[in-house]
N, C-alpha and C positions, 0 to 999 in steps of 0.2 A: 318825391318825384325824382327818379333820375334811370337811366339806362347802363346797361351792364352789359358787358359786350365776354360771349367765352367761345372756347373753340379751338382757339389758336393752338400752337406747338411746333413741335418740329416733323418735316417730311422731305423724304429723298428727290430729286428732279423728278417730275411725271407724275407726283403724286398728287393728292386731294385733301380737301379739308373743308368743312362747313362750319362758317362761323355763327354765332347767332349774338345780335343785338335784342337784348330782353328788356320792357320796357314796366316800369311800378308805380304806381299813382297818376297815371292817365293812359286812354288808349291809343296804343299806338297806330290802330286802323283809321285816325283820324290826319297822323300826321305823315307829311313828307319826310321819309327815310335816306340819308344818304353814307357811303360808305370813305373813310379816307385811309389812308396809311402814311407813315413817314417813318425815314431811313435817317439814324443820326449823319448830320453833314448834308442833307438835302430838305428841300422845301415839301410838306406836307401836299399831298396830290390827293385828287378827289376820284376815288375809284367808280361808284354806282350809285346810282341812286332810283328811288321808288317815291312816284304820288301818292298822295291819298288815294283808300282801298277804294273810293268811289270812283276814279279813275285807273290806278294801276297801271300809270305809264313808269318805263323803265329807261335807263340811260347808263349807257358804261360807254368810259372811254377806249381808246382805238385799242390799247395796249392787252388788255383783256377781254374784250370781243371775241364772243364764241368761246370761251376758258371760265368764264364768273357768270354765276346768274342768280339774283337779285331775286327775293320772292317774300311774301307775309306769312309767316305760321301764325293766323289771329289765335289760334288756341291757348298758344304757349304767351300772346300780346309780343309778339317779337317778330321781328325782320332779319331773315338768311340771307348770308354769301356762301353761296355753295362754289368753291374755287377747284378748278380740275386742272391737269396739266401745270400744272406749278414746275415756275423755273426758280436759281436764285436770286431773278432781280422781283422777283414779286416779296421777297424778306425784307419786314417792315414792322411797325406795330400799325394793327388796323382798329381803326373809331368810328364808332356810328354815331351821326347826330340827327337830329329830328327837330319839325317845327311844324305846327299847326297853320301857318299861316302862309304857308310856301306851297304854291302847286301844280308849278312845275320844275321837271330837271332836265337840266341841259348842262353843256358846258361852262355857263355861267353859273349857274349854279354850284357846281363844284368846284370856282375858280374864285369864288368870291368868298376873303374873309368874313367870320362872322355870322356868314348869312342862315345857319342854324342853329336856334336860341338852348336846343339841350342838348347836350353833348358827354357820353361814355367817356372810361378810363384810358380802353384801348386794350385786346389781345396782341401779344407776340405771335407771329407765324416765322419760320428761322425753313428756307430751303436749302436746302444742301446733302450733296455726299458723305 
């Protein structure tokens, strides 16, 4: 059981990148998805997050609004960050973690330790000139 997150690399200001959180020995259309990153020297922020596919509510914080969107490719059993407009403060490593028991995302949700029981490596994404 565990999630695998690839995607990441490096991209110039303005650029794109879709990450995808892959998910192996359970489905991941059942569990709430959420997206984090963190910057050596700062505290881990919660980027996005997705309900279960029965619902498919979405939640991004202010900072990426309108730039990230959150989606399910059930085929591949994985959860995308499709990231557009990328500046260098979005340069982080990003983690996706997931829980069957969670279902909803809000702010709390992403602001609460712990609060998702399986949790990815993490992709580098690196913006810059």
């Amino acid at each position: 059981v565990q999630l695998v997150e690839s995607g990441g690399g490096s991209v110039q200001p303005g650029g794109s990148l879709r990450l995808s959180c892959a998910a192996s020995g359970f489905t991941l259309t059942d569990y709430a998805v959420a997206w984090f990153r963190q910057t050596p020297g700062k505290e881990r922020e919660g980027v996005s997050c997705i309900t279960p596919a029965s619902s498919g509510q979405t939640y991004y914080i202010d900072s990426v609004k309108g730039r990230f969107t959150i989606s399910r490719y059930n085929a591949k059993n994985a959860v995308t960050l499709q990231m557009t407009s990328l500046g260098p403060e979005d340069t982080a490593i990003y983690s996706c973690e997931a829980d069957q028991r969670k279902f909803t995302c809000t702010y709390y949700t992403l602001s609460t330790p712990d609060y998702f029981s399986f949790k990815g490596q993490g992709t580098q994404v690196t913006v810059s000139s």
